[in-house]
C-alpha positions in Angstrom: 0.0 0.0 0.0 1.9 3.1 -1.2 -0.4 5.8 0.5 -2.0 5.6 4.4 -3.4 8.1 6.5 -4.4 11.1 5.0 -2.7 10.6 1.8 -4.7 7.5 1.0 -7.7 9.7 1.7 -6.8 12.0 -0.3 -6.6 9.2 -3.4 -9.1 7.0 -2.5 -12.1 9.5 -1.6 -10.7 11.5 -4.7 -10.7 14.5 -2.4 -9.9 18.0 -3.1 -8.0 19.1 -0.7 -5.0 20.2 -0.4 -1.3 17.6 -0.2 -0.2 16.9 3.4 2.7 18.7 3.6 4.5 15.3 5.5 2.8 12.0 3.9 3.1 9.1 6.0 4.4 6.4 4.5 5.4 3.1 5.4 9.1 2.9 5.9 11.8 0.4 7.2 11.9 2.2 10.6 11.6 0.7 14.1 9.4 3.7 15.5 6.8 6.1 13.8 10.2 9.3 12.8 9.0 12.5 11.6 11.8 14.4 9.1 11.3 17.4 7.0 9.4 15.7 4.4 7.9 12.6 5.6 6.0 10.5 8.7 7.9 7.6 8.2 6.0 4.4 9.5 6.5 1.0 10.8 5.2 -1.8 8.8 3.3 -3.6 12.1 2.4 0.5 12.8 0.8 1.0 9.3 -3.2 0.5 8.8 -4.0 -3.3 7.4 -6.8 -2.8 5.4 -8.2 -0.3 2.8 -11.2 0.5 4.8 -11.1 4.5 5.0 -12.0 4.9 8.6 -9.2 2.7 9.5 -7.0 5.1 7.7 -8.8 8.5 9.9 -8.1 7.1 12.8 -4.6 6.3 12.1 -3.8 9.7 10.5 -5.9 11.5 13.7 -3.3 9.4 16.0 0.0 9.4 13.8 -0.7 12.6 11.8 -2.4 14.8 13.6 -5.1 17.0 13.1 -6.1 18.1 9.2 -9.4 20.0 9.1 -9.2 20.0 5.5 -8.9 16.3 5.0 -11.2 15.2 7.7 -13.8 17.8 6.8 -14.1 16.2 3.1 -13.5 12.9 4.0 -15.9 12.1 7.2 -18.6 13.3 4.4 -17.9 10.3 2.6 -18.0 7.8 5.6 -21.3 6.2 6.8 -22.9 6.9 9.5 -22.9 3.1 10.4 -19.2 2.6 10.4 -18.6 5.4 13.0 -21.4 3.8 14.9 -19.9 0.6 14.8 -16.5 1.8 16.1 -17.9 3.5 19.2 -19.8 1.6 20.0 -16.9 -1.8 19.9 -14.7 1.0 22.2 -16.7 3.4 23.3 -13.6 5.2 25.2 -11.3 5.2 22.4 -9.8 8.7 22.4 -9.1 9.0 18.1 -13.0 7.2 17.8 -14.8 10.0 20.0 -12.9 12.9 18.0 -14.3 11.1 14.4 -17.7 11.0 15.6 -17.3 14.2 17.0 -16.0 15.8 13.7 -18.1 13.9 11.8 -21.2 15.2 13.0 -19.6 18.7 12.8 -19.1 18.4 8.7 -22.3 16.6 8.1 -24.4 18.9 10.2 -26.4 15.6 11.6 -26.6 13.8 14.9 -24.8 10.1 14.8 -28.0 8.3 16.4 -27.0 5.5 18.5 -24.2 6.5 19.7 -23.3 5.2 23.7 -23.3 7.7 25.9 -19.7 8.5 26.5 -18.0 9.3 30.1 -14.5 9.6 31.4 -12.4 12.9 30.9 -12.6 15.1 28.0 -9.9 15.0 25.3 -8.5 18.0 22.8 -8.4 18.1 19.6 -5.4 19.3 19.4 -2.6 18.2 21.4 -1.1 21.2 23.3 2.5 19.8 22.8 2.6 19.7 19.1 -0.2 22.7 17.7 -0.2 26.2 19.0 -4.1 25.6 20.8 -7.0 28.4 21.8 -9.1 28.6 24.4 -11.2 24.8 25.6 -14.9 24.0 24.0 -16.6 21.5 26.1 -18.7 19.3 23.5 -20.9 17.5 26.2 -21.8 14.6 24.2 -18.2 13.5 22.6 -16.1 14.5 25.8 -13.8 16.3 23.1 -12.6 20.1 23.8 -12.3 21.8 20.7 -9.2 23.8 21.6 -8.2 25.5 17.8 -7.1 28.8 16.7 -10.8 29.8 15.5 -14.1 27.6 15.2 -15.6 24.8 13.0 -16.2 27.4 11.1 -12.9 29.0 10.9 -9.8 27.8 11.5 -5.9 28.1 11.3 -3.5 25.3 12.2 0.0 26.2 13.8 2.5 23.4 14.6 5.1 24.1 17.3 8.4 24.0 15.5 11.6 25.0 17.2 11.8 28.6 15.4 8.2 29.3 16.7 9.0 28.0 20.2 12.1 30.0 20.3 10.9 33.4 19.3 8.1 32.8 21.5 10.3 32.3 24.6 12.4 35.8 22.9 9.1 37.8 24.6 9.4 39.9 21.5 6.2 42.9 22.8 7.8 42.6 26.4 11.3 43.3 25.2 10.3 46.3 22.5 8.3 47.6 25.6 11.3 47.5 27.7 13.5 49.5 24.7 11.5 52.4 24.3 10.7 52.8 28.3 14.2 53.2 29.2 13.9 56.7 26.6 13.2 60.3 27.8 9.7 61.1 27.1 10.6 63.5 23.6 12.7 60.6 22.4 10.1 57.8 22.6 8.2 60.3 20.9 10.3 60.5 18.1 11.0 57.2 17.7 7.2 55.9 17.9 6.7 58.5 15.1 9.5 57.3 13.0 8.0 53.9 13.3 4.8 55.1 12.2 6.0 56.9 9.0 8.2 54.2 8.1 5.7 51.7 8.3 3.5 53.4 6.1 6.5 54.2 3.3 7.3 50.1 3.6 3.9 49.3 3.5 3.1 51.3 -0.2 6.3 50.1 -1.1 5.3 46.6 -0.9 2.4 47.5 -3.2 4.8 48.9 -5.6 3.0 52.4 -4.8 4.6 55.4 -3.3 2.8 57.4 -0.8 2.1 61.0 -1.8 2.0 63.1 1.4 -2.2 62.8 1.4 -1.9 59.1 1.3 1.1 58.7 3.4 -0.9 60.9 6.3 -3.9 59.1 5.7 -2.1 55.5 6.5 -0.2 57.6 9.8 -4.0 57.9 11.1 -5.0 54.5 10.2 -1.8 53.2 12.0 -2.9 55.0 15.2 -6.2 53.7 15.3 -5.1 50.4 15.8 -4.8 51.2 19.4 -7.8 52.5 19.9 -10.4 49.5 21.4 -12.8 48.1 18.6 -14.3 45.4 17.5 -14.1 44.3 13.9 -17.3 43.6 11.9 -17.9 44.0 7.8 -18.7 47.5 8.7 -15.7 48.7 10.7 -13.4 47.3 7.8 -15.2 48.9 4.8 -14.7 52.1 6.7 -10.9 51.3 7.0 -10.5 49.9 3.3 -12.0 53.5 1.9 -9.4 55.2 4.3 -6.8 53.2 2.2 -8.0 53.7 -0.8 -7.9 57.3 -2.8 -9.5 56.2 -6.0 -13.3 56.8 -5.6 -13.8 54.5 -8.0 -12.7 51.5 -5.9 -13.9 52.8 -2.8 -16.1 49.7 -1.2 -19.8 49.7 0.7 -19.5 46.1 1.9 -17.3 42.7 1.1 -16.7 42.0 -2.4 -19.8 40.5 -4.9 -17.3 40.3 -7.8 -14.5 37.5 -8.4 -11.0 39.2 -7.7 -7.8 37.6 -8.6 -4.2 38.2 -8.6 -2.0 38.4 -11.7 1.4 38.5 -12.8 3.2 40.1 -16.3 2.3 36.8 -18.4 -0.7 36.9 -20.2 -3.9 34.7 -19.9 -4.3 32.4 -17.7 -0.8 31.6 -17.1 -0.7 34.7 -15.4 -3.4 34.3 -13.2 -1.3 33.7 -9.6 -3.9 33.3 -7.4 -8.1 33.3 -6.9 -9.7 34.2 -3.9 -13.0 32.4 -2.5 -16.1 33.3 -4.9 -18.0 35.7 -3.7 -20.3 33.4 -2.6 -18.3 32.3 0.6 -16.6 35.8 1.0 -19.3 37.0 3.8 -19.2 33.7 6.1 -15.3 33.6 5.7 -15.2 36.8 7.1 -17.2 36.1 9.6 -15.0 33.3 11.4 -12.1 35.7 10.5 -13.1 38.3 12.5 -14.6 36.4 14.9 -11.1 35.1 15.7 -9.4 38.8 15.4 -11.9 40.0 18.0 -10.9 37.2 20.6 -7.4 35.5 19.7 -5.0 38.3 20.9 -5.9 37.6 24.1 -5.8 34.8 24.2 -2.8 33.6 22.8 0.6 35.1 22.0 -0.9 38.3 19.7 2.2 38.1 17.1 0.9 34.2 16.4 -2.8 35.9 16.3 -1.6 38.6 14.1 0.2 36.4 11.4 -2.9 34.6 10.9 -5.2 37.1 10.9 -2.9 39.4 8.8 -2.3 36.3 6.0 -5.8 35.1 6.5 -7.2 38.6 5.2 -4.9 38.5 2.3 -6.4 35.1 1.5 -9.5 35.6 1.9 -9.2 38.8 -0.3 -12.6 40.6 1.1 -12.5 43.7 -1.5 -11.3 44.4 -4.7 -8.5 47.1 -3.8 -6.4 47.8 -0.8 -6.4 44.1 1.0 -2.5 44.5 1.2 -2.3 47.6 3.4 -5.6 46.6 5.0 -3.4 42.9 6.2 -0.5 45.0 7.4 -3.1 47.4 9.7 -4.7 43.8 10.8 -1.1 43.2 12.2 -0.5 46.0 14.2 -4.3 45.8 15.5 -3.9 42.4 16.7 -0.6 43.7 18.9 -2.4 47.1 19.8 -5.4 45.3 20.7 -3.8 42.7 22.8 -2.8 45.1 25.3 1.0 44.3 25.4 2.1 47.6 23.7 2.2 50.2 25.5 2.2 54.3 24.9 1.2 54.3 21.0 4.5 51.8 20.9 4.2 50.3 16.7 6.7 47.3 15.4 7.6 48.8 12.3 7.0 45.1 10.4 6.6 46.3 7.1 10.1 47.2 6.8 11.4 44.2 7.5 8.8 42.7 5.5 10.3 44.9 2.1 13.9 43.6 3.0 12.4 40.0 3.0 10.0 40.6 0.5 10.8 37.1 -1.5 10.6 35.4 1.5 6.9 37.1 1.9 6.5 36.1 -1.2 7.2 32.3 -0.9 5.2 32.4 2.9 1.7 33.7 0.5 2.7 30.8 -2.1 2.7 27.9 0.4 -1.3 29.0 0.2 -2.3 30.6 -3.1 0.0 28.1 -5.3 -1.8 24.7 -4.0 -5.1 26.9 -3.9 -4.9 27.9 -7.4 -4.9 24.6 -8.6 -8.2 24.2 -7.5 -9.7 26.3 -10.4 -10.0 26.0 -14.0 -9.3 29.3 -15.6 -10.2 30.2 -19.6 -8.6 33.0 -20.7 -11.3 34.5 -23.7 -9.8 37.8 -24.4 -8.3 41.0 -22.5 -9.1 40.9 -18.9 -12.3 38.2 -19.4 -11.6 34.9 -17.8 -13.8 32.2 -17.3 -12.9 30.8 -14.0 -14.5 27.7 -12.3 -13.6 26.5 -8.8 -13.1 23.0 -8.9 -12.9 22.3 -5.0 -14.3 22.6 -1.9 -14.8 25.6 1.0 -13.0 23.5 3.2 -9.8 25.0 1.6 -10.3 28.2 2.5 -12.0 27.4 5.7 -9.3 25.2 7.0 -5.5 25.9 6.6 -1.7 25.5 7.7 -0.6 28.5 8.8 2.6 27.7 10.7 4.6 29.1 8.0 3.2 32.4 8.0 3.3 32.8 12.1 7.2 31.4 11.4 7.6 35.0 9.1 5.2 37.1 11.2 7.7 36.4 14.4 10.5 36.6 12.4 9.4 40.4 10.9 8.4 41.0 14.7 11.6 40.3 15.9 13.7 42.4 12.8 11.5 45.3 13.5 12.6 45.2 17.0 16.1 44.4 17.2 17.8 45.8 14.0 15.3 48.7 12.8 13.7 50.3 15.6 16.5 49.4 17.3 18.8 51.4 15.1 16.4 54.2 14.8 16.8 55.0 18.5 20.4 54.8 18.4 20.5 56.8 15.9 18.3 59.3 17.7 20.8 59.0 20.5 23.8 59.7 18.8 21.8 62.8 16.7 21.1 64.1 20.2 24.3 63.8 21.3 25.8 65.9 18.2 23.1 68.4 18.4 23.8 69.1 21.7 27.2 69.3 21.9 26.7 71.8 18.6 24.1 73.7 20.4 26.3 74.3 23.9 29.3 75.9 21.9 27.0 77.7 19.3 24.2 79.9 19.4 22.6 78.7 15.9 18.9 78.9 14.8 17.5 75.5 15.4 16.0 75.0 11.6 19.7 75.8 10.3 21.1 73.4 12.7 19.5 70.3 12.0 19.2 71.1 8.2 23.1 70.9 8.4 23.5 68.1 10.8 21.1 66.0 8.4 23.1 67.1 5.5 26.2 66.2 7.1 25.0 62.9 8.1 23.5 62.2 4.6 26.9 63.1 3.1 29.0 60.6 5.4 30.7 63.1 7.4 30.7 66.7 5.0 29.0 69.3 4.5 28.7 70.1 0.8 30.6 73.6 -0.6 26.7 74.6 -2.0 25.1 74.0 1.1 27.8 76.1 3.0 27.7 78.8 0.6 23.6 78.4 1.1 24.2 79.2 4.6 27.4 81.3 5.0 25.0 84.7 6.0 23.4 83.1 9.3 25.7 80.7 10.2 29.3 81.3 10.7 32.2 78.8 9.4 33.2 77.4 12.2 30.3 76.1 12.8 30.5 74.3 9.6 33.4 72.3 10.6 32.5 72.1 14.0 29.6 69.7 12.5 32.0 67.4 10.4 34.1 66.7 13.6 31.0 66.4 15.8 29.8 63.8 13.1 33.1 61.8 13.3 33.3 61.4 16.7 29.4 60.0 17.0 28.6 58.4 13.4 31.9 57.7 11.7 32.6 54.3 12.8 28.7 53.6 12.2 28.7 54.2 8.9 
């Protein structure tokens, strides 16, 4: 048998869903070993017969939990063979979470059933999957512990990278950076965060941010510590405050298929499709149902990452969902309480430097979820697109590798760019002042130059002297040049 667990699912229910990113498969091992690519398998471990609930409960034990699989596959299991296994072991931990699933996904009661008792069991296990909040079921005994609902929900595994940046305490630690400033420089480094955020953020979009837009995106930036809850209306207000061109302005969640597109033409070029319209409003729902809970409830950077990526996937208007995902970062941290005085994590600019990486984090989603439509190019911008799958895909997905980036971004903003920004801010102080105590120059003129001379590595240029040779006398020129080598030279 070359497939088991969910892979033989996959094949034998002809289901839609996405690959398991490890397979299991039956390997000449003496213990079930996980590596990069594969659950290798025992032979005496491996299911005996091709009997798909056989194969459910071994991927539930062995594989662990794949709402994406299980959701299209207990569709296509009768009611009578989950009946049959509880009632044989009606304490079985991986039988209880079938029957418990499947009458989730079928949306019908599994009469017959033995009443169940002992303790209650998770869905996910705590040791391998990043888990939410319990939800008794009564009837199963099963505590539906996930990062969302039935409805909605992201799957994290615990891999070393997350574990470790969560143990960093990356809020606490950019909290303990900016407290130790003086109340003008925390100031000045909050609103450097703020504008650079915004400049990264267009960027991204390949836009630049005239002063209108870029002031525009400052305010949107600071709303995301002010206390609200999310709902269809709240983010239509947001997306027209992103958006300039009246023409795409939005009144409510997209009724039009949108999809991303690259410079090849037809449908070669298509990159990536959205949910249909269709599903837009009930996606959104479990969406913000988890942004409105989640960053209190876990860590708020993991929250963040999946709301943030879970936006862009879902794709909820037809313009502005980039900058839109970004605010839903900082939102999540604001919202979570853990950053104090205004304080922002200017992501985005880490996110430009790693911009193929963000790239290839978006593709381990859109490029298996494009190949669940059929697009027809017929001519310009007319496509005929069909989605050949199921909801489940959008309802249901891995999302470890984008809470892997979202950390990492958290922890760049922190430790090299706002980190940098405030020593720079130090140093700048430090050379103003000691210009200002031997000096008596206007304060415009002063930072003018000491930006110029910073700009310039070190000189001030022979124009810009000239420029300034009636209010500002040469030795203060020069005085500049050496104040800028003894605080930025061996910076630069």
């Amino acid at each position: 048998m070359s497939d088991i667990g969910y892979s033989y699912l996959k094949s034998a229910l002809k289901l839609s869903a996405f690959k398991p990113t490890r397979p299991a498969k039956v390997a000449s091992v003496l213990r079930v070993t996980l590596t990069p690519e594969t659950l290798l398998i025992p032979e005496k471990v491996a299911p005996k017969d091709e009997n798909p609930l056989t194969h459910l409960l071994f991927a539930l034990k062995h594989e662990g939990i794949n709402l994406q699989i299980l959701s299209q596959a207990l569709k296509k299991i009768a009611a009578q063979d989950l009946l049959a296994a509880i009632n044989a072991t009606p304490t079985a931990t991986y039988v209880r979470i079938a029957c418990y699933l499947w009458e989730a996904f079928n949306k019908q009661d599994l009469v017959g059933a033995p009443a169940i008792s002992g303790n209650a069991v998770n869905l996910f296990d705590p040791q391998r999957y990043i888990t939410g909040p319990n939800v008794r079921h009564a009837k199963w005994r099963v505590n539906f512990n996930g990062l969302g609902s039935l409805d909605y929900c992201a799957t994290v595994e615990i891999t070393p990278r997350i574990t470790a940046w969560l143990e960093s305490k990356i809020l606490q630690r950019a909290n303990d950076l900016v407290s130790h400033l003086g109340v003008a420089a925390s100031d000045r480094a909050i609103a450097w965060a703020y504008l650079s955020e915004t400049k990264s953020s267009f960027e991204i979009e390949r836009e630049s941010a005239s002063p209108s837009k870029a002031e525009a995106f400052v305010e949107l930036l600071k709303k995301a510590h002010i206390t609200s809850q999310l709902d269809e209306a709240n983010l239509v207000a947001l997306q027209n405050t992103v958006i300039t061109n009246p023409l795409d302005l939005a009144s409510c969640y997209r009724h039009q298929q949108n999809w991303l597109s690259s410079a090849l033409r037809g449908a070669a070029g298509v990159t990536y499709i959205p949910p249909p319209p269709a599903l837009v409003e009930d996606l959104m729902k479990g969406l913000v149902d988890f942004a409105n809970n989640a960053p209190k409830q876990i860590d708020p950077i993991v929250a963040a990452a999946i709301i943030s990526f879970g936006f862009v996937f879902i794709h909820p208007f037809m313009d502005g969902n980039g900058r839109l995902s970004r605010f839903l970062f900082h939102h999540a941290l604001c919202q979570s309480g853990q950053l104090k005085n205004g304080l922002l994590l200017p992501v985005s600019i880490a996110m430009k430097r790693h911009e193929n990486e963000y790239l290839t984090t978006l593709k381990t989603f859109s490029e298996p979820a494009r190949q669940m439509w059929n697009v027809l190019w017929i001519e310009n911008d007319h496509y005929d697109m069909t989605f050949n799958s199921e909801e489940s895909i959008y309802r249901y997905w891995n999302a470890t590798a984008c809470v892997e980036f979202g950390l990492e971004m958290a922890e760049q903003a922190l430790d090299k760019d706002l980190k940098e920004e405030i020593a720079f801010l130090t140093q700048y102080d430090r050379m103003h002042l000691s210009i200002n105590n031997q000096y008596d120059v206007r304060g415009k003129d002063l930072n003018i130059l000491m930006l110029g001379c910073i700009d310039q590595k070190g000189t001030i240029s022979a124009n810009r002297r000239k420029k300034f040779a009636l209010t500002v006398p040469t030795e203060v020129f020069d005085a500049i040049e050496k104040a800028y080598e003894k605080e930025f030279a061996g910076n630069q």
